[in-house]
DRENNU-929645 format. One record per residue: residue in one letter; residue number from 0; x, y, z of N, C-alpha, C, O in turn. Coordinates in nm, 2 decimals. Example, Ala and Ser with C-alpha at 12.3 -4.5 7.8 and 13.67 -1.06 7.14 Angstrom:
BEGIN
[A 0 [1.32 -0.57 0.78] [1.23 -0.45 0.78] [1.32 -0.33 0.78] [1.42 -0.33 0.85]]
[S 1 [1.28 -0.22 0.71] [1.37 -0.11 0.71] [1.29 0.00 0.79] [1.34 0.11 0.80]]
//
This chain:
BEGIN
[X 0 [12.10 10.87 12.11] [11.97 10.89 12.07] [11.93 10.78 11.96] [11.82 10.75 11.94]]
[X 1 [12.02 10.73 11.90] [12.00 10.63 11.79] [11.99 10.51 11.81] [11.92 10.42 11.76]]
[X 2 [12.08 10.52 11.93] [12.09 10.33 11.96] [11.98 10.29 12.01] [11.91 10.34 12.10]]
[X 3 [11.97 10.19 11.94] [11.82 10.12 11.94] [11.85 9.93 11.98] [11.78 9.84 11.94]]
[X 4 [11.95 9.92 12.04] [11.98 9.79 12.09] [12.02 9.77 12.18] [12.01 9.66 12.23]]
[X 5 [12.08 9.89 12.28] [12.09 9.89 12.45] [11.96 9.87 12.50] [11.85 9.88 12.45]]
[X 6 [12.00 9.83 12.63] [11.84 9.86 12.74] [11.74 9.80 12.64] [11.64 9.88 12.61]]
[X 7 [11.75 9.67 12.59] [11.60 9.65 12.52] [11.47 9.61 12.67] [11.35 9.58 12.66]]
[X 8 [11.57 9.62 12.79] [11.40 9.58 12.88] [11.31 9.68 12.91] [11.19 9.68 12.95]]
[X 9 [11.42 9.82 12.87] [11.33 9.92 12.85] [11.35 9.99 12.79] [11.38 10.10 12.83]]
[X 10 [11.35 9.95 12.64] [11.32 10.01 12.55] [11.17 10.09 12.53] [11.19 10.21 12.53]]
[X 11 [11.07 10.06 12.51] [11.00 10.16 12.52] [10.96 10.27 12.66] [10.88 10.36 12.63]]
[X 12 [11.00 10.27 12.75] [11.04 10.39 12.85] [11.11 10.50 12.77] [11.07 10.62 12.75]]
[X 13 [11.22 10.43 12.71] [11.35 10.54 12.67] [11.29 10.60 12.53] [11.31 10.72 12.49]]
[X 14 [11.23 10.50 12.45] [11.16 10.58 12.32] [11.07 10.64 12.36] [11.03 10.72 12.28]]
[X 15 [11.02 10.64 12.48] [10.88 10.78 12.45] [10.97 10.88 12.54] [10.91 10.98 12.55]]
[X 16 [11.10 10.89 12.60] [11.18 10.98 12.60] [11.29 11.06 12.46] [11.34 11.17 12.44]]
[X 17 [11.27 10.93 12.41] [11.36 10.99 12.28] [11.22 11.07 12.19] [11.26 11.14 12.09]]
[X 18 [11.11 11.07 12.21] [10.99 11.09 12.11] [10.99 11.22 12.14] [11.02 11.29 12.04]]
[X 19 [10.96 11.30 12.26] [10.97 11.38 12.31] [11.13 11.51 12.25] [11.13 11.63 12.26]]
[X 20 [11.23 11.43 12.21] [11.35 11.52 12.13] [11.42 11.50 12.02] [11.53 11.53 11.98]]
[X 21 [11.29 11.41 11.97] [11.34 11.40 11.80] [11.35 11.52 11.71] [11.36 11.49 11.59]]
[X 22 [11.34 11.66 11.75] [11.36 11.75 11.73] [11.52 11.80 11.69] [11.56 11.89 11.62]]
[X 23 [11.58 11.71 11.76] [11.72 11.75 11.80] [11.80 11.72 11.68] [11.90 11.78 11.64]]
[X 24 [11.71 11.58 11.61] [11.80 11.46 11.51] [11.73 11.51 11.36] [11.62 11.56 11.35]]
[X 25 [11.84 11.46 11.24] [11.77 11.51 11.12] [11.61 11.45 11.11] [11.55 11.41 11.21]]
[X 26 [11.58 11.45 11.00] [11.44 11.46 10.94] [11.46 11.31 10.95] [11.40 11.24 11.03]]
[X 27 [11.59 11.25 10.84] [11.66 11.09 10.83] [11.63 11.02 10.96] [11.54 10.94 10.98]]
[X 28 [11.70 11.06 11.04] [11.69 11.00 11.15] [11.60 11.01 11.23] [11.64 10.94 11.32]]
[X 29 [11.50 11.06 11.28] [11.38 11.11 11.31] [11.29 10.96 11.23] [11.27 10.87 11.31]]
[X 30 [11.24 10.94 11.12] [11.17 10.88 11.05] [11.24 10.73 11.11] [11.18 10.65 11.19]]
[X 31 [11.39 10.70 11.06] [11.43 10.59 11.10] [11.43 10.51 11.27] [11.40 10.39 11.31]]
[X 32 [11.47 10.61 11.32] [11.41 10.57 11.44] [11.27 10.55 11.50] [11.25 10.49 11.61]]
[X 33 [11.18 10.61 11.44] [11.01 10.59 11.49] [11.02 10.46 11.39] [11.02 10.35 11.43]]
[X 34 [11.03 10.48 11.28] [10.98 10.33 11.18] [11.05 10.21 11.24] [11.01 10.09 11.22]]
[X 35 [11.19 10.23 11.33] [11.24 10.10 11.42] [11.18 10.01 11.51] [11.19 9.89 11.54]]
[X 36 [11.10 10.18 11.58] [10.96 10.16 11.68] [10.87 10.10 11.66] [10.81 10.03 11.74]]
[X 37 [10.86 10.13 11.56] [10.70 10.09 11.50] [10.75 9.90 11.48] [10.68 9.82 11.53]]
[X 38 [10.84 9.87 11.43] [10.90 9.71 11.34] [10.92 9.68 11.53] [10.89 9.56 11.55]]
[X 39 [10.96 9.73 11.64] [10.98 9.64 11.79] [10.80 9.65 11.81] [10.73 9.55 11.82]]
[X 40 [10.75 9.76 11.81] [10.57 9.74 11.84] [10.53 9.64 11.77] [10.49 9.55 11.84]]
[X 41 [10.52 9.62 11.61] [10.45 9.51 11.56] [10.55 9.37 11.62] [10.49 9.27 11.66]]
[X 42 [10.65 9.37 11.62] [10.73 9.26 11.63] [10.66 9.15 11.81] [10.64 9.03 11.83]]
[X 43 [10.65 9.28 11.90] [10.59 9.29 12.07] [10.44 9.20 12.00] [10.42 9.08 12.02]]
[X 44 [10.36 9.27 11.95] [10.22 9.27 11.96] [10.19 9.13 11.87] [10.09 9.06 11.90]]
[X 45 [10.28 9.08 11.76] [10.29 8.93 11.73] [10.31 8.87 11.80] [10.24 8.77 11.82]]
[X 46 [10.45 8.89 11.90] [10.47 8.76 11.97] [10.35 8.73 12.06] [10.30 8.62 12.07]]
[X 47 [10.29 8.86 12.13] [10.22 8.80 12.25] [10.08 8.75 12.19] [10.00 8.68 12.25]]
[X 48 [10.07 8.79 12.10] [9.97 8.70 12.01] [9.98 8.56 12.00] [9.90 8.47 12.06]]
[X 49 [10.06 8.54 11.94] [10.15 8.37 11.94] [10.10 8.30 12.09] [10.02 8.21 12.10]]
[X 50 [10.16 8.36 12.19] [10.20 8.32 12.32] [10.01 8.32 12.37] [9.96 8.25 12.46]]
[X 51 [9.97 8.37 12.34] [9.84 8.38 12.37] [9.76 8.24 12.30] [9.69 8.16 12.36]]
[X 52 [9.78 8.24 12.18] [9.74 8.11 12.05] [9.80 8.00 12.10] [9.77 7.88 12.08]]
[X 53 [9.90 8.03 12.17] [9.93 7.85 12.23] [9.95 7.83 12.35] [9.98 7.72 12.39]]
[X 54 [9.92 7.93 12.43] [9.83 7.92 12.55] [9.70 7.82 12.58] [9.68 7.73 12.66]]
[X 55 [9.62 7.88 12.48] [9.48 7.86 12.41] [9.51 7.71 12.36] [9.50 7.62 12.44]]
[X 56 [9.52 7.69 12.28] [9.53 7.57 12.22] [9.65 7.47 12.26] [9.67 7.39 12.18]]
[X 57 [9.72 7.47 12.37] [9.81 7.39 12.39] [9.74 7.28 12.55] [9.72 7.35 12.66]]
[X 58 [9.72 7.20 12.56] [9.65 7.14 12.58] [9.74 7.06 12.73] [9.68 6.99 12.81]]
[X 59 [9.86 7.08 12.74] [9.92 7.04 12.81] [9.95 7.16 12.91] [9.97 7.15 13.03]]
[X 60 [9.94 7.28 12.85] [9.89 7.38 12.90] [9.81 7.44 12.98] [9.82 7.52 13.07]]
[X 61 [9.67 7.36 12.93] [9.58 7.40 12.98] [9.53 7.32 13.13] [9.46 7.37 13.22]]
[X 62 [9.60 7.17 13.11] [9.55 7.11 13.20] [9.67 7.10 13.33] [9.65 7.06 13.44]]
[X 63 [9.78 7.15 13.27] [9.85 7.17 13.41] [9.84 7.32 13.49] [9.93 7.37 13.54]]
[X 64 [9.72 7.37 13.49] [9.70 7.48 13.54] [9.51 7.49 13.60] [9.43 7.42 13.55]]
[X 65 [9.47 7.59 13.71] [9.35 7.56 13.72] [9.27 7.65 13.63] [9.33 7.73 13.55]]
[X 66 [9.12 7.65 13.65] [9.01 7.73 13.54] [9.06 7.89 13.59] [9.05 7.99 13.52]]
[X 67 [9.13 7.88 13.73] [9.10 8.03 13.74] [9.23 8.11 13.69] [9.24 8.23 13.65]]
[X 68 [9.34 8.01 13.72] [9.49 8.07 13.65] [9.47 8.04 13.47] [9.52 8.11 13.38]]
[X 69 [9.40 7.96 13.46] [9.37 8.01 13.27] [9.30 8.13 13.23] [9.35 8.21 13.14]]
[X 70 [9.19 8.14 13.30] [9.12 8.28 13.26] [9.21 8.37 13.33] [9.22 8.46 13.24]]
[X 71 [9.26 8.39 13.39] [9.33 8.54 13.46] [9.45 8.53 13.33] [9.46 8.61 13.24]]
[X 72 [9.50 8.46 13.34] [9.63 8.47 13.21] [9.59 8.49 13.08] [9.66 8.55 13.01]]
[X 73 [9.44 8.42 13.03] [9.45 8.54 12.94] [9.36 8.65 12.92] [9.34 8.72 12.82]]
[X 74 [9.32 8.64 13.04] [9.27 8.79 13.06] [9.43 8.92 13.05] [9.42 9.02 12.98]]
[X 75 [9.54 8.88 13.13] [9.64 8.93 13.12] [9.70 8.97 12.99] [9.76 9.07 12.96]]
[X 76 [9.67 8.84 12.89] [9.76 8.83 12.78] [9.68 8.91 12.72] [9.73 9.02 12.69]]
[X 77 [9.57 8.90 12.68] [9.43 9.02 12.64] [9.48 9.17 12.67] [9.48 9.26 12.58]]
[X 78 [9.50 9.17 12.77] [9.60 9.30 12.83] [9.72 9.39 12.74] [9.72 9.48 12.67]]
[X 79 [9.80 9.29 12.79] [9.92 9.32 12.67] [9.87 9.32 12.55] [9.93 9.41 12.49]]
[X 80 [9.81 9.27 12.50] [9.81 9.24 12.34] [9.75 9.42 12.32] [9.79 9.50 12.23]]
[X 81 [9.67 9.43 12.42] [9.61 9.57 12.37] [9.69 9.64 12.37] [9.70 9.72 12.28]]
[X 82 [9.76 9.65 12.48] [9.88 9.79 12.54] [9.96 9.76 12.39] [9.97 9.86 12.33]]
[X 83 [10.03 9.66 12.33] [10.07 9.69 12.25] [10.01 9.76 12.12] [10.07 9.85 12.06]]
[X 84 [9.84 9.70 12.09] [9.85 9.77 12.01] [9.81 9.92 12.03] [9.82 9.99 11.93]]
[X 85 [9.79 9.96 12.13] [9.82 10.14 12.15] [9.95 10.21 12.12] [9.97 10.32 12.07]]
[X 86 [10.01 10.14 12.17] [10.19 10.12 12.15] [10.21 10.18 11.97] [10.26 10.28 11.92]]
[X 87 [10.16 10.09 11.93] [10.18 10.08 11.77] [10.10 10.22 11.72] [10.15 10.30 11.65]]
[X 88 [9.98 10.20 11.78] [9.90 10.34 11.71] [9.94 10.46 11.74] [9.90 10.55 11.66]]
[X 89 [10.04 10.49 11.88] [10.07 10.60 11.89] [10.22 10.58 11.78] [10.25 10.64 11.67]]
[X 90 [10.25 10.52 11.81] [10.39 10.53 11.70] [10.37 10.53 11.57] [10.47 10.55 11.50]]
[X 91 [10.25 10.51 11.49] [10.24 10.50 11.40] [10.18 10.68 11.35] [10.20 10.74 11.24]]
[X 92 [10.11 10.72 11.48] [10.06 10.88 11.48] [10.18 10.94 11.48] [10.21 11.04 11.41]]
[X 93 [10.25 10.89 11.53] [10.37 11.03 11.57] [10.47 11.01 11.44] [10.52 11.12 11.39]]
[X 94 [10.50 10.86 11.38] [10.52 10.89 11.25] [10.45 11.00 11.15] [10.51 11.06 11.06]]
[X 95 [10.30 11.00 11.17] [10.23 11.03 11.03] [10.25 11.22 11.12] [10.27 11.30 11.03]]
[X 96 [10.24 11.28 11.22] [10.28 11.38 11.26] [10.44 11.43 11.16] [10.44 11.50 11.06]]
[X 97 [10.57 11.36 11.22] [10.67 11.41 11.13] [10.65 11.41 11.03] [10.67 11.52 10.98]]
[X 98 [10.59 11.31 10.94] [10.58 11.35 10.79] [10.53 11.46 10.71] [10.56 11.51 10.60]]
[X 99 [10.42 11.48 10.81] [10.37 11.60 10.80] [10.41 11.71 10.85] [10.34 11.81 10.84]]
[X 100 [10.51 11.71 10.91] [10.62 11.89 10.99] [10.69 11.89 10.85] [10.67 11.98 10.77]]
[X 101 [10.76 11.80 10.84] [10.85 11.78 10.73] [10.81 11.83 10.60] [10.88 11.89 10.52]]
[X 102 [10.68 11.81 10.59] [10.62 11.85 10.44] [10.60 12.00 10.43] [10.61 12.07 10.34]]
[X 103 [10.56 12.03 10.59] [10.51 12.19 10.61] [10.66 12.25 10.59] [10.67 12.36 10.53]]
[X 104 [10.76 12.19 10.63] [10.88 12.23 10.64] [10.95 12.30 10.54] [11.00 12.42 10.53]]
[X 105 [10.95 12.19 10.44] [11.02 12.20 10.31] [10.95 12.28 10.24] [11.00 12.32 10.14]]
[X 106 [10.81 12.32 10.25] [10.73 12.40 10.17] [10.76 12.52 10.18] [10.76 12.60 10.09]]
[X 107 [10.82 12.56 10.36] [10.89 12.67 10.35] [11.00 12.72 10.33] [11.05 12.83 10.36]]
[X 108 [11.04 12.59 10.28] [11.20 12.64 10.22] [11.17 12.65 10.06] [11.28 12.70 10.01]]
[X 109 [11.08 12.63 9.97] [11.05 12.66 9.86] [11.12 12.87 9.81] [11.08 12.97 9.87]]
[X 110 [11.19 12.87 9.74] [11.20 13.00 9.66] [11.07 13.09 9.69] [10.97 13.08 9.63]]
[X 111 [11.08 13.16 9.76] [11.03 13.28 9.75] [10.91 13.32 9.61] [10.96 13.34 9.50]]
[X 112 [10.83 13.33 9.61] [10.72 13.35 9.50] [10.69 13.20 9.45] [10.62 13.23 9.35]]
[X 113 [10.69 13.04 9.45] [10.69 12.93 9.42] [10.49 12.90 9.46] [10.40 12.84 9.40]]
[X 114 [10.50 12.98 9.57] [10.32 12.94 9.63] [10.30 13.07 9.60] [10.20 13.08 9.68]]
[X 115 [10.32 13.16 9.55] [10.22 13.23 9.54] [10.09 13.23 9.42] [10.10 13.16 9.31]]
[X 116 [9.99 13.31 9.45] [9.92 13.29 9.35] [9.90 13.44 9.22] [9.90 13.56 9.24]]
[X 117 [9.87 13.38 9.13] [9.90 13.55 9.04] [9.77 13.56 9.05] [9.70 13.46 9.06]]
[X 118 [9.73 13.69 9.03] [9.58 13.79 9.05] [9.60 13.84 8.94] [9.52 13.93 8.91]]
//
């Protein structure tokens, strides 16, 4: 459940399977592994940014290819760039979800009479 360096071609397949039973792993590890997700999502959604910016501006690039394979690619790269950032925003929800089980959590582990209120 932890290892986060096998299968990186599909790695995100196997994390929205691991997302699904982070239930299983402490609170520690739960956080650590989405925030890993989150650092391969931003890490994904830079590169293809990059790859997109010098697509664009690479000039030797542009002319060994026709008008219609430039616009489809980065129509493509447009593509990805988005799916990543969904990628990111879900992972970054499902972070701000555990933080928040976690808070509901420990609140109910507080001593008995701690929330209550006096009348």
């Amino acid at each position: 459940m932890m290892d986060t360096t096998s299968n990186q071609g599909t790695y995100q397949r196997l994390f929205r399977i691991k997302a699904l039973h982070l239930e299983y792993i402490s609170p520690e590890d739960q956080l650590s592994l989405v925030d890993h997700y989150i650092s391969y999502c931003q890490m994904g959604l830079s590169y293809q940014k990059a790859e997109a910016q010098d697509f664009v501006t690479n000039p030797i690039k542009q002319q060994s290819v026709s008008t219609f394979y430039s616009a489809t690619a980065l129509d493509l790269m447009n593509l990805v760039t988005q799916q990543w950032q969904l990628e990111l925003a879900w992972a970054q929800r499902l972070r701000q979800h555990l933080i928040a089980a976690q808070a509901l959590h420990n609140a109910g582990e507080q001593p008995h009479g701690e929330n209550e209120h006096v009348h």
